[in-house]
C-alpha positions as CSV (number, residue, x, y, z in Angstrom):
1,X,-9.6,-25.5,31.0
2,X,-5.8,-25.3,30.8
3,X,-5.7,-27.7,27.6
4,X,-8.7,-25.3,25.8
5,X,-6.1,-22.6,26.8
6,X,-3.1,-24.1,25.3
7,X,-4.7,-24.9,22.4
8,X,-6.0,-21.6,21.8
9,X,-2.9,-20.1,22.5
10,X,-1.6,-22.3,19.7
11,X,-4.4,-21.2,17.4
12,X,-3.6,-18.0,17.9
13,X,0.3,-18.2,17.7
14,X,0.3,-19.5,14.2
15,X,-2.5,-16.7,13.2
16,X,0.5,-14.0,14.0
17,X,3.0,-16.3,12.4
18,X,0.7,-16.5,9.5
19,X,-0.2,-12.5,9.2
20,X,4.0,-12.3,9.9
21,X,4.5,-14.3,7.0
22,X,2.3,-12.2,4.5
23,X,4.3,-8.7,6.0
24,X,7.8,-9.5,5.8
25,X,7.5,-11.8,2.1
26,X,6.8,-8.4,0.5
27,X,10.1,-6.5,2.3
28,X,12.3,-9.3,1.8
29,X,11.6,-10.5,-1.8
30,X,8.8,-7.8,-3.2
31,X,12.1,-6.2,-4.6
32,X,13.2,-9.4,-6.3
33,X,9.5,-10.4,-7.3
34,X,9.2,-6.5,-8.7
35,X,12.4,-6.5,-11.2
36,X,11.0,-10.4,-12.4
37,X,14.0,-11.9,-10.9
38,X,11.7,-14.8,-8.9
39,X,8.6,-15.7,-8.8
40,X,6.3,-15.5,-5.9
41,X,6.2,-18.7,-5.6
42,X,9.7,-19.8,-5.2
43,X,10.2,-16.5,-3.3
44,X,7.5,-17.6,-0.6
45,X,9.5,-21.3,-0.4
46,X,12.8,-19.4,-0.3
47,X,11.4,-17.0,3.0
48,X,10.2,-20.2,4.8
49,X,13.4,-21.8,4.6
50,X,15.3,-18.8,5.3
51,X,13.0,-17.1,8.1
52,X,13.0,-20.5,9.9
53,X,16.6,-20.8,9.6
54,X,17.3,-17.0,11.6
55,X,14.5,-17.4,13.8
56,X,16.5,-20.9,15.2
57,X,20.5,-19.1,15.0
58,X,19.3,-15.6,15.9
59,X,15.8,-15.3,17.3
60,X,16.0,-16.6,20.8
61,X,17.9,-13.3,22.1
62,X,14.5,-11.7,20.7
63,X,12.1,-14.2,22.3
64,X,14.0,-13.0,25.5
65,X,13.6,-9.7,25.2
66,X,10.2,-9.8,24.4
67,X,8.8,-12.6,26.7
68,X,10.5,-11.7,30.1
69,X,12.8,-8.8,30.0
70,X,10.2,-6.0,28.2
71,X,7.5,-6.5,31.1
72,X,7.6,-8.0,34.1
73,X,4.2,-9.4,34.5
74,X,4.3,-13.3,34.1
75,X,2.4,-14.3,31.0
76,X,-0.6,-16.2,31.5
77,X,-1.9,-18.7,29.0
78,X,-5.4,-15.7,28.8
79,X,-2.6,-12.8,29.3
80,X,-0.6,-14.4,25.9
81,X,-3.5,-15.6,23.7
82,X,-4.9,-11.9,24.4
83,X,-1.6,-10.0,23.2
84,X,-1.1,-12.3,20.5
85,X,-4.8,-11.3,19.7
86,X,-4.2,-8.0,19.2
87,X,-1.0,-8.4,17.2
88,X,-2.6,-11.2,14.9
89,X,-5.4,-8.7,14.0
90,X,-3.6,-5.4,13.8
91,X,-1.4,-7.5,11.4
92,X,-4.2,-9.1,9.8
93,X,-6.1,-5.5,9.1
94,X,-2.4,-4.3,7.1
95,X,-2.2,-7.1,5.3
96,X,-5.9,-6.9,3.9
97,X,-5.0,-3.4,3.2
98,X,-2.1,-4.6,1.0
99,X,0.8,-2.3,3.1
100,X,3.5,-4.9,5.4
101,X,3.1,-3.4,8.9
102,X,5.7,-3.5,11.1
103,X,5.6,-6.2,13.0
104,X,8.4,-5.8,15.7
105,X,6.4,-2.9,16.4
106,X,3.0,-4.3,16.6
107,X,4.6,-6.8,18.6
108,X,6.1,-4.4,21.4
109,X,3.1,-2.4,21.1
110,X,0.7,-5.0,22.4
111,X,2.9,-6.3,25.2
112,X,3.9,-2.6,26.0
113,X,-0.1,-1.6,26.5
114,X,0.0,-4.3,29.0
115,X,2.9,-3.5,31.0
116,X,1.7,-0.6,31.1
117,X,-2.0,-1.1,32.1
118,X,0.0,-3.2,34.8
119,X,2.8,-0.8,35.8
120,X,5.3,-3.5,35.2
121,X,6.8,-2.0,31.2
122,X,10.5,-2.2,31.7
123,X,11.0,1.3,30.5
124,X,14.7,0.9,29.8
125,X,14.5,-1.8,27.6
126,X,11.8,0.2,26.1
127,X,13.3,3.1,25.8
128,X,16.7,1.4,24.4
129,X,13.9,-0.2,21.6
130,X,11.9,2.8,20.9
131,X,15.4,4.6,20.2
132,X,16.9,2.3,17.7
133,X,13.8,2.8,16.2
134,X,14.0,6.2,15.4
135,X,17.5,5.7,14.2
136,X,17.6,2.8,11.9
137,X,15.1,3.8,9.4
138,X,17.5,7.0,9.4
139,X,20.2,5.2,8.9
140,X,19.1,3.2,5.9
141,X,18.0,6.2,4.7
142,X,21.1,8.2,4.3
143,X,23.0,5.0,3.9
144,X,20.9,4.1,0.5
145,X,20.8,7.9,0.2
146,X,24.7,8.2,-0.2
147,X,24.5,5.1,-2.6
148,X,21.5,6.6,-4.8
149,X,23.6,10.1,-5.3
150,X,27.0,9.2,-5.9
151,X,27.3,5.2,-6.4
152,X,24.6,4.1,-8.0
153,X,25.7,4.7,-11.4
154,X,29.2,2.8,-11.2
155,X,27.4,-0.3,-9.5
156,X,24.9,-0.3,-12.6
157,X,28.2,-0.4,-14.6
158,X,29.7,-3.4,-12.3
159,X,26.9,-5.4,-12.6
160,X,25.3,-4.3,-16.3
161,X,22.8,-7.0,-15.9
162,X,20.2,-7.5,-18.5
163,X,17.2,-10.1,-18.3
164,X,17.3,-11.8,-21.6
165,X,14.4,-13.4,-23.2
166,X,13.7,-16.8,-22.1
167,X,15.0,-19.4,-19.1
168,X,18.1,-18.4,-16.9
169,X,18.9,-22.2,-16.7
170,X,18.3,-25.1,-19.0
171,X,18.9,-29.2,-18.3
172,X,21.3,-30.5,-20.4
173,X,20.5,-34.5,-20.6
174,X,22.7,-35.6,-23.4
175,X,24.7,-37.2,-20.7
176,X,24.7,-39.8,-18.1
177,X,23.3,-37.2,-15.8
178,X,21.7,-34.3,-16.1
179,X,23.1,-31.0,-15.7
180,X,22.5,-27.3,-15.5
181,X,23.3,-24.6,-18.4
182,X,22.9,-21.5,-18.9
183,X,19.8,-20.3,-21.4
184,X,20.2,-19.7,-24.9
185,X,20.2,-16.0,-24.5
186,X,21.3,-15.9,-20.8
187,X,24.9,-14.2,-19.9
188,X,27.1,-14.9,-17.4
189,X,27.1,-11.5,-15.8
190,X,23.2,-11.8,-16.0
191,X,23.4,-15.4,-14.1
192,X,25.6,-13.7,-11.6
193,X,23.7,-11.4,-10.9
194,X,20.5,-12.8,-10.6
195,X,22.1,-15.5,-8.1
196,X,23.4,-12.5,-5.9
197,X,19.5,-10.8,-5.8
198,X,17.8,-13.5,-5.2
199,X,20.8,-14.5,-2.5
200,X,20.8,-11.2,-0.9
201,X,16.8,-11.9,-0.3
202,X,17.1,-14.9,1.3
203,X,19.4,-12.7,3.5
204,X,16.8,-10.3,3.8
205,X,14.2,-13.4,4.6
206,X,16.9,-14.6,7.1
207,X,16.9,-11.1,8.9
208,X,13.3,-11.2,8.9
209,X,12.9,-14.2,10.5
210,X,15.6,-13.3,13.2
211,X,13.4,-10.6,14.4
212,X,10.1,-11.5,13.8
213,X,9.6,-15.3,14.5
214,X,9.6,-13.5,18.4
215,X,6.8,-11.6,17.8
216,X,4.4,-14.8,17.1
217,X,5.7,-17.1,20.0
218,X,7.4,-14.9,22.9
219,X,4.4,-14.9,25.5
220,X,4.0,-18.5,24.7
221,X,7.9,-19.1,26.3
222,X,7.2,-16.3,28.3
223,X,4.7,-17.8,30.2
224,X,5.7,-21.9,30.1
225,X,3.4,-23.4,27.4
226,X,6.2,-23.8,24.9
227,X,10.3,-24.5,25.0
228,X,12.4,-22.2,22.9
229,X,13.1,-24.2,20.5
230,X,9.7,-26.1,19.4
231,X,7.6,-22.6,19.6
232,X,10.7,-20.9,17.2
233,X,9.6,-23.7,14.9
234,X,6.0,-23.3,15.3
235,X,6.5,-19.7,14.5
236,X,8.7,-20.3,11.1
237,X,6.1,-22.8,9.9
238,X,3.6,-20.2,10.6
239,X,5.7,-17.6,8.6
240,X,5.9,-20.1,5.7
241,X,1.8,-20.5,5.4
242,X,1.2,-16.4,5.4
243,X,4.4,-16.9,2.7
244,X,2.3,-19.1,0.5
245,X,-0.9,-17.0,0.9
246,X,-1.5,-13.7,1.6
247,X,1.7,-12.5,1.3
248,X,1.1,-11.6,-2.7
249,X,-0.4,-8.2,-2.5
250,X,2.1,-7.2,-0.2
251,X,4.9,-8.0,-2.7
252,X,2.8,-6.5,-5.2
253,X,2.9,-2.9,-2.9
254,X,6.3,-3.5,-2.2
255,X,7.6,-4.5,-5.7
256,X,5.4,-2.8,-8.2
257,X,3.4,0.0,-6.5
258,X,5.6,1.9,-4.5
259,X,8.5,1.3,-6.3
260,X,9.7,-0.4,-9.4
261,X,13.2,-1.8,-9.1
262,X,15.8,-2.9,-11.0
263,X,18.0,-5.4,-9.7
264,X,20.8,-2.8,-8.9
265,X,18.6,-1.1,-7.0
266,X,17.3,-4.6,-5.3
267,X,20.7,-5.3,-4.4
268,X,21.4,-2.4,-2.6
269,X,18.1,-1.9,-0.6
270,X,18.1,-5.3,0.3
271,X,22.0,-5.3,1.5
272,X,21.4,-2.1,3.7
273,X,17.9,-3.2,5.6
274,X,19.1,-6.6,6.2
275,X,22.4,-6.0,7.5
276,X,20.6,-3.9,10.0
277,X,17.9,-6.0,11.1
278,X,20.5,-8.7,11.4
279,X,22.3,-6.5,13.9
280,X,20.1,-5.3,15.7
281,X,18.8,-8.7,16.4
282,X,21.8,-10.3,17.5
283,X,21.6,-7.0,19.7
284,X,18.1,-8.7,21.6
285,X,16.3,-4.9,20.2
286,X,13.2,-6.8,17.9
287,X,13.8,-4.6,15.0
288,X,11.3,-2.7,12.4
289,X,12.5,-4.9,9.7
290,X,9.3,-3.4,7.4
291,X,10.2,0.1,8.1
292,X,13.5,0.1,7.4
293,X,13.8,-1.3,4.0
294,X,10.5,1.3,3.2
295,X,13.5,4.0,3.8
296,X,16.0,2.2,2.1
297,X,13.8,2.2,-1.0
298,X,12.9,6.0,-0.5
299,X,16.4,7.2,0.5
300,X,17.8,5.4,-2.6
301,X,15.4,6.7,-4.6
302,X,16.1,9.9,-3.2
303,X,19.4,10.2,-3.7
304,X,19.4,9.1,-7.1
305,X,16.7,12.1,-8.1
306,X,19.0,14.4,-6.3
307,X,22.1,13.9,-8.2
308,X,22.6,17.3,-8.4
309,X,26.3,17.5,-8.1
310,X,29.2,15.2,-9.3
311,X,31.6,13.9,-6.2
312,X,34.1,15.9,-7.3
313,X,32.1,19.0,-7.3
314,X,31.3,17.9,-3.2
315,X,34.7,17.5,-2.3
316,X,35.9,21.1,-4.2
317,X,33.2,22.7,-2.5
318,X,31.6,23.6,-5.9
319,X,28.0,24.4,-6.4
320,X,26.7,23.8,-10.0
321,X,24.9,27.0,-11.4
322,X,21.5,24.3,-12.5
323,X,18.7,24.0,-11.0
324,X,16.7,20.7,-9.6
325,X,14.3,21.4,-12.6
326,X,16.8,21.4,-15.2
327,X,18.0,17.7,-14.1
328,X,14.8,16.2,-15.7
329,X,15.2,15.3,-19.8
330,X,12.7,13.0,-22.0
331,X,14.6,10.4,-22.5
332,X,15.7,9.8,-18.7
333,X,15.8,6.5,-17.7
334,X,13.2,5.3,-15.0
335,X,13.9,2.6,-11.8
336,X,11.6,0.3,-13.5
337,X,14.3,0.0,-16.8
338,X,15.1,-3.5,-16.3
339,X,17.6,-3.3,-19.3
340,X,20.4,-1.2,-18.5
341,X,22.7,0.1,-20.9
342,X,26.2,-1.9,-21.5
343,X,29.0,0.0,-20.0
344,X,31.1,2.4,-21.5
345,X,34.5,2.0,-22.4
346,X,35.6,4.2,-20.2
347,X,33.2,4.8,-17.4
348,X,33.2,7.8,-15.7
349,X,34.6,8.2,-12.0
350,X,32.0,7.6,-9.1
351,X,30.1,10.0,-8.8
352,X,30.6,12.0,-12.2
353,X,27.7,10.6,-14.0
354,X,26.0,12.5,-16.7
355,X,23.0,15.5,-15.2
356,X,21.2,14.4,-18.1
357,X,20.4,11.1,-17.0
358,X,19.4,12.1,-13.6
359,X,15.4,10.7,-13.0
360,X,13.0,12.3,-11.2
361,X,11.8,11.2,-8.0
362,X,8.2,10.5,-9.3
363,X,10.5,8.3,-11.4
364,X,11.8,6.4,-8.6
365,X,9.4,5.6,-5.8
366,X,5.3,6.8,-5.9
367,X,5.0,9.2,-3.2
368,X,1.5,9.1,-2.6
369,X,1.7,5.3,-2.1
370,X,4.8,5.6,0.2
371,X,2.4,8.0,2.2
372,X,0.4,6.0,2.9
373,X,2.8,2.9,3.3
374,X,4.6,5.2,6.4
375,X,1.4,6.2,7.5
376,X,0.1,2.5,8.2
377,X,3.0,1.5,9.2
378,X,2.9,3.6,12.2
379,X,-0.9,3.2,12.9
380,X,-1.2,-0.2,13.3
381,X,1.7,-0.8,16.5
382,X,-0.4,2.3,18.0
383,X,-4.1,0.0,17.3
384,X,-2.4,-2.7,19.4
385,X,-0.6,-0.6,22.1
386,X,-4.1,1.0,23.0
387,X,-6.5,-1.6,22.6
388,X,-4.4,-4.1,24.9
389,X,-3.6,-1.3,27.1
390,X,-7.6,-0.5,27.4
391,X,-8.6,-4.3,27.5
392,X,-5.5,-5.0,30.5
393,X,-6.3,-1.8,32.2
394,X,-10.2,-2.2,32.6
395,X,-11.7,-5.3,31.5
396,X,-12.0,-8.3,35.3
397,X,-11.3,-11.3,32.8
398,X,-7.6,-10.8,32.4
């Protein structure tokens, strides 16, 4: 019965890495996938790599946290194949519905419903997760908020990336080896650029797998079954099939439907969420990696339909006699441009960017599909916090 146990507990383990996997792909490359910067498929082999490699430097803190320091009821091989039950499915039912759930919080959810059914939730440690909660997404908000409103511009002047017709690299093999080139119409600025997006979402895939690679093994360490080190791995493989798989609609939703970004605005979302994350981790607090780069992309977004005054005008004091509804103009660029305009000779200061080329925020992110994006994002940790409270608190079996 033990081995039948074990085994199942495996099963089950890999079906959270695997509904992981298809979740945090969309955060950490649905940006890059969304301004045609990768592909899906290289940016599913890039998040295996890269999730693998955090969950082994910076995930074991997490696994702590969340297999013996959150509750103290010692997991049992039923007690951890039922918690990862409820997270697998809750994750499974998000990703089916094309939004990336949070899975830090689906994760704490389910094992919180069953310290609580048992009276043995560490409510410090919950309370200290529950609160960092609540303020990162704020955070990234503001953060990308600031950058949107007074920043943006200057960096789309530092980076002036275009994506030119045909290949970013070719093979050159006139020689005795082959080597790389840059494509017939690509520019060194645009190569640059490129490497640093795609670069900045293997960070981002990093960060995710720092926080997350917990969430599919914990009550397996928690409870004996597995060593550190062997169910980190198990998880990250598991993280690399949902990659490969189901994580395409969420990049779609992530990428293309609720917003279309450029790779300025790429850069900068994926900077600020995964420099959280990362934190946050090292920290042991299993973070809402999904939830906060969703606000990065609205508070950049934001700010950048809200440019209502020049830096200038903020540091004087000044309030511009225009309105918010005289900011919008016909020939105002969208986030989706993915040419932007070579920079000016002389570029205006931060911040003193031209009202007239102020989007909209309809421009910028779809609020009806960042609705319901939040709105799922919160439901599903509360599916898994009741139903493994209900199951824990009533059912004989476990």
């Amino acid at each position: 019965m033990v081995e039948v146990l074990f085994a199942l507990g495996l099963v089950v383990a890999v079906f959270v890495g695997f509904n992981i996997g298809g979740s945090s792909t969309g955060v950490a490359f649905g940006p890059a996938v969304g301004s045609n910067t990768i592909t899906k498929l290289s940016a599913a082999a890039l998040m295996t790599v890269f999730a693998l490699a955090g969950g082994l430097l910076v995930g074991p803190a997490v696994v702590k946290s969340l297999g013996s320091d959150l509750v103290a009821t010692q997991f049992s091989p039923l007690v951890s194949i039922v918690v990862l039950f409820f997270i697998g499915t809750a994750l499974f039912l998000s990703n089916v519905a094309g939004v990336p759930a949070s899975t830090s919080m689906t994760a704490v959810g389910a094992i919180a419903g069953l310290g609580l059914a048992r009276q043995t939730l560490n409510e410090g440690l919950m309370l200290e997760i529950v609160s960092w909660w609540l303020v990162s997404p704020i955070i990234a908000f503001w953060v990308s908020g600031v950058i949107g409103r007074y920043f943006y511009p200057t960096l789309v002047e530092w980076f002036a990336v275009s994506q030119s017709e045909g290949s970013l690299l070719t093979i050159d093999r006139s020689g005795s080896l082959p080597r790389p080139e840059l494509g017939e119409n690509t520019t060194p600025r645009e190569f640059v650029g490129t490497v640093v997006v795609i670069g900045i979402g293997c960070y981002m895939g990093f960060s995710a797998g720092a926080s997350n690679v917990a969430n599919a093994v914990a009550p397996l360490v928690g409870n004996g079954s597995l060593d550190l080190y062997p169910a980190i791995l198990l998880g990250g493989g598991a993280i690399g099939l949902g990659a490969f798989t189901i994580a395409r609609r969420t990049m779609d939703t992530v990428g293309n439907d609720l917003t279309e970004l450029p790779l300025v605005a790429a850069i900068v979302v994926a900077t600020v969420a995964s420099t959280i994350v990362t934190f946050l981790s090292a920290l042991g607090i299993p973070a809402s990696f999904v939830i906060i780069a969703t606000m990065s992309i609205v508070g950049l977004g934001w700010g950048r339909a809200t440019r209502t005054t020049t830096l200038s005008e903020t540091m004087k004091g000044e309030v511009p006699a225009a309105s918010v509804g005289s900011l919008t103009s016909d020939s105002a660029p969208t986030v989706g441009d993915q040419t932007e305009d070579p920079p000016a000779d002389d570029p205006a200061p931060i911040g003193e960017e031209s009202r007239e080329d102020v989007p909209t925020a309809s421009d910028l992110f779809e609020p009806g599909t960042t609705a319901r994006v939040i709105f799922l994002q919160n439901v599903v940790p509360s599916i898994a916090t009741v139903a493994a409270y209900l199951v824990f608190r009533f059912s004989p079996i476990v």
